[in-house]
N, C-alpha and C positions, 0 to 999 in steps of 0.2 A: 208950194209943193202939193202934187195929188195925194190924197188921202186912198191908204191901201185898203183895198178891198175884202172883207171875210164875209165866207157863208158860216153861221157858227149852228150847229145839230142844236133842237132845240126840242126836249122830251117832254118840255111843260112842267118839269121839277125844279128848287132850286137851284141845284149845281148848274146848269144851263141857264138857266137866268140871269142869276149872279156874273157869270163867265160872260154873257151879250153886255151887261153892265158896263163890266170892267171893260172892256175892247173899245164900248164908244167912251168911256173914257178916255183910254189910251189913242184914242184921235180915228180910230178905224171907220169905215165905212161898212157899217155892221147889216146885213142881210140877216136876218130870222130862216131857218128850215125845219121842218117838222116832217121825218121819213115816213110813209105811210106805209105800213109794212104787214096790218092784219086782213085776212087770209077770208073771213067771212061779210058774206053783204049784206048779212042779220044784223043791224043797227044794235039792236038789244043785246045778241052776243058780244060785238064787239066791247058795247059797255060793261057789260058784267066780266070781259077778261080782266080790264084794270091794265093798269101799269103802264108802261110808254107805248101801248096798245091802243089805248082809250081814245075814246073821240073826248072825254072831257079832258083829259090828256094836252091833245089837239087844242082845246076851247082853251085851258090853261096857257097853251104858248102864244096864243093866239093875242091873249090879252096883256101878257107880259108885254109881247114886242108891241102892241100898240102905246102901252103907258110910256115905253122907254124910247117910244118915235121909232121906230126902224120897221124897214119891208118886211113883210113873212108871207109866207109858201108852203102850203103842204107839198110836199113832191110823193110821186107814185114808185115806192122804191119794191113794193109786191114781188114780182117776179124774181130780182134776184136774192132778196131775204128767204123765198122758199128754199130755191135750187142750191143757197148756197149754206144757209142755216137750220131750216126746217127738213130740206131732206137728207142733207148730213148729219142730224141729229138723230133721224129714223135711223142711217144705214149705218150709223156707229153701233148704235145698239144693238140691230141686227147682227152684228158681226160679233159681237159678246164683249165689245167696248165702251167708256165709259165717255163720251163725248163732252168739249166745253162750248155751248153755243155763242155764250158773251165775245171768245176769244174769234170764232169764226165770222160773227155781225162785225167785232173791231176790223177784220182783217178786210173782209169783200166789199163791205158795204157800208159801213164809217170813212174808213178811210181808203178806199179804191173807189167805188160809185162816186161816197157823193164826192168826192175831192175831183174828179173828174167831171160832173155836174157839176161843181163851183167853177172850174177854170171856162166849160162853158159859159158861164153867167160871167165871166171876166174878171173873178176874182181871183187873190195871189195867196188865198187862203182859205183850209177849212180850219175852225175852230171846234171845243167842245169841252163839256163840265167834269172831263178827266182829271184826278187827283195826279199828276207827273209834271217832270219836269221836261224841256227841251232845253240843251245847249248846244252851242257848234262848239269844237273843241280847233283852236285856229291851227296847235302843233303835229295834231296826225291830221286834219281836212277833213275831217268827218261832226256829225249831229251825232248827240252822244242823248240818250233817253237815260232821265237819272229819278229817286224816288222824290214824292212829293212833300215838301217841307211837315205836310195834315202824315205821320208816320202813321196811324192808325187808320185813315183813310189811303193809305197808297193804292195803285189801281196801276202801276207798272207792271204786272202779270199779265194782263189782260191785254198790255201794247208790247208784247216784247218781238211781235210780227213786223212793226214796222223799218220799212226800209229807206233809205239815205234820200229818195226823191219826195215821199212822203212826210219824213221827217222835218225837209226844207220848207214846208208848206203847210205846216200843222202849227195852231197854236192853243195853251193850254192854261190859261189866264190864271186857275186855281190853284197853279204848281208851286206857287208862291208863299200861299194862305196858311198859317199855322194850323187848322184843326177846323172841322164842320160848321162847332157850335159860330164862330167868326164869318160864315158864310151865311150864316142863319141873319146873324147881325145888322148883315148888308144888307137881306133881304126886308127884315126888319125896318129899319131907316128907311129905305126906299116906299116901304109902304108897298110890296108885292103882296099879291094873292097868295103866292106860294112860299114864303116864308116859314110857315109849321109846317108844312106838306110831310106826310111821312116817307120814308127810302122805298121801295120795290125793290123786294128781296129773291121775289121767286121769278123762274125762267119766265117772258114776256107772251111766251106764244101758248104757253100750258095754263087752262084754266083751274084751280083746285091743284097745282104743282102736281098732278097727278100722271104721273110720268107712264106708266105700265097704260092706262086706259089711253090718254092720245097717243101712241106709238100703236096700240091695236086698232086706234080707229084711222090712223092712217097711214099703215105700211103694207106696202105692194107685195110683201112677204107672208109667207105664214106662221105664224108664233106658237111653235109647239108643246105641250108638256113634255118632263124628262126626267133625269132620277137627278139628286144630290148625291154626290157620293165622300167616300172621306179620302185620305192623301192617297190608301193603299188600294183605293179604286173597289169600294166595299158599298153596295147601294145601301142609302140611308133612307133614303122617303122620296116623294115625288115635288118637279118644281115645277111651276106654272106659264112656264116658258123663260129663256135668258135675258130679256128684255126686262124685267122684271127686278134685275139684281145687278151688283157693282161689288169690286173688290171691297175686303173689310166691312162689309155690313152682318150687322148681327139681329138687328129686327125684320119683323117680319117673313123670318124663315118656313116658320110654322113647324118646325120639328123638335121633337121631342125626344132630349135625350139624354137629360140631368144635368146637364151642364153646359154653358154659353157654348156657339160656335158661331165661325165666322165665316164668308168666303173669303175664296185665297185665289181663287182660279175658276175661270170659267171659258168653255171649250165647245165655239161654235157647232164646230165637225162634229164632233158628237151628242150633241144637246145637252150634254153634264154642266152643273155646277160642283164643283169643288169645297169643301167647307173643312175648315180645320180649327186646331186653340189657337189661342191669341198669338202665341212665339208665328205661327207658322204665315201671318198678315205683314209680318216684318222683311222687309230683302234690303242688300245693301251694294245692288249692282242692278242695273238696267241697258236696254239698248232704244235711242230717240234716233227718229228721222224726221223729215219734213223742215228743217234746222233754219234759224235766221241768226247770224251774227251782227251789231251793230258797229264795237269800235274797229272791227276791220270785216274782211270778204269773206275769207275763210278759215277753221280752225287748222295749222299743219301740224302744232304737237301738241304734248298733255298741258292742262291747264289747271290749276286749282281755282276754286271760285267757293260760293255758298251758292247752296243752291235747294228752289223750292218744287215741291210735285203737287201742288196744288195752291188753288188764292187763300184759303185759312193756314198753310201746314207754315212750320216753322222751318227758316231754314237748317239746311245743313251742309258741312263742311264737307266739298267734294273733289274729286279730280274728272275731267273731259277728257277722256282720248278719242280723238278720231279715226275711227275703222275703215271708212271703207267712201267712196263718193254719200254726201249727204244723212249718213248714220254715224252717231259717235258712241261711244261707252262711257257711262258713268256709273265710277266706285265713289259710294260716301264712305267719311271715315267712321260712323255712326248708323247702327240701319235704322230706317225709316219704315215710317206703318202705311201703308197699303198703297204699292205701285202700282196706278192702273192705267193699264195699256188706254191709248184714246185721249188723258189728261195730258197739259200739258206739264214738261217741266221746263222752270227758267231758272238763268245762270246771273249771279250776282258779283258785281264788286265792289265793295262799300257800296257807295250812292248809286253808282253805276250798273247797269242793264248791260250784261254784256252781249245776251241773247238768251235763245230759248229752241225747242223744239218739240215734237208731240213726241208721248210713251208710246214706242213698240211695242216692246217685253219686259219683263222681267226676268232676271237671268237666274236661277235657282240656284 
């Protein structure tokens, strides 16, 4: 019998290592790819960004897949990680939104690109060092996305975009593994380079995670100063442009005025940031569009689920109503601390991913 084909995403860290392991383990005919996806042709810059940016990065995959026998490729995936990551991350912010870039890379360009680039190369799969589960579920006919055995590493937030044709062609070797430190193990044994390797925690394409200065130095926009003002529309001091701030943030405000405050709201149209007490970071109704459902097509009535507004936040017990084409309502039974438009939120049940969609609003 032919041995089935994967290209498995290969960042140079160990989760992707380990994950090329396991598959030629499992008898696969394992392809190495390394996205090449930074933006500058400063060799130097590029190094000093770090992370699955790096050319040592690169030099890291590079050596993994030669010890473990298998082809590897840098592929040139530039072009659409800008258009579809990099400048979506500018025009969220622009808009006085709080953007998730990880969720947008999963969705365009992990698994849209290259999976479309693998089936060029005639393979029947992309792989990758994703904490989640895949199953087919034989009784409804659907791939059901469910959380990763590793519960403190799960990384189903960040795939709750994908859909039933991607899903059939995705694999996730890790989904398996109880917890990191066992991943370390393998790499350990095996004698890889990247074995210690430490996580990359911060956004890939910001160098200094410094969010306000890359979005000034590359938006086609112009990022204005403005006032902060408080709920009852009362100016409190000046802000440095909206670009600059996110729901619930309380550092770095720079004003003074005896006591914590927070954003609650912030208001393109008019250049305001909104700052309020802690009660007023809290809402317990929201309206999501841009919606993905997995164990069926469409939501038609209310649903209870758990449900998360971000990759750290805890969940909470909710209901789904659906409003209107592609927009739903969701009430938690519980409010939750800082809704913010641009995040995403996803919908839980037990193990199961039921879907997800981006925050519109919050409904006051």
């Amino acid at each position: 019998m032919e041995k089935k084909r994967v290209v498995i995403g290969m960042s140079g860290g160990v989760d992707s290592s380990v994950a090329a392991y396991l598959l030629k383990e499992m008898g696969y005919e394992v392809i190495g790819v390394t996205m090449q996806i930074w933006q500058e042709k400063d060799h130097n810059v590029i190094e000093k960004e770090g992370g699955c940016c790096s050319l040592s990065a690169v030099e890291d995959a590079r050596r993994v897949a030669n010890y473990l026998g298998i082809p590897y490729y840098v592929m040139n995936f530039k072009d659409v990680f800008k258009e579809k990551v990099i400048n979506y991350f500018i025009d969220e912010y622009g808009k006085g939104r709080t953007p998730n870039p990880c969720i947008a890379c999963n969705r365009f360009v992990k698994f849209e690109e290259l999976l479309r680039r693998a089936k060029s190369l005639g393979a029947d799969y992309v792989a990758t060092g994703h904490y989640a589960k895949i199953v087919y579920d034989e009784e409804i006919g659907r791939y059901l996305l469910k959380r990763s055995e590793a519960v403190s590493k799960d990384q189903t937030y960040v795939l709750y975009n994908l859909t039933q044709d991607q899903l059939k062609h995705i694999l996730m070797p890790l989904g398996n593994i109880g917890d990191k430190e066992k991943v370390r193990e393998i790499a350990r044994e095996l004698g890889l380079i990247v074995a210690e390797k430490p996580e990359s925690q911060e956004i890939c394409f910001i160098e200094d995670n410094d969010y306000g200065k890359f979005i000034r130095e590359n938006a086609d926009y112009e990022i204005k100063p403005g006032y902060f003002v408080d709920t009852d529309g009362n100016i409190l001091g000046k802000h440095k442009g909206i670009t600059h701030y996110t729901i619930g943030q309380r550092k770095g405000l720079g004003l003074a005025l005896g006591k914590p405050v927070y954003v609650v709201h912030i208001d393109p149209e008019k250049n305001i940031v909104v700052v309020g007490d802690a009660e007023k970071v809290f809402g317990t109704e929201l309206i999501a569009n841009d919606l993905n459902f997995i164990p069926f097509e469409k939501l038609t009535k209310p649903l209870k689920v758990k449900a998360k507004i971000r990759y750290t936040a805890k969940e909470t017990d909710a209901t789904v109503y659906p409003i209107e084409e592609d927009k739903v309502k969701v009430v938690f039974d519980a409010p939750v601390r800082a809704i913010t438009p641009g995040q995403s939120i996803v919908f839980y049940d037990g193990d199961i991913v039921v879907g997800g969609g981006t925050i519109l609003k919050k409904i006051l």
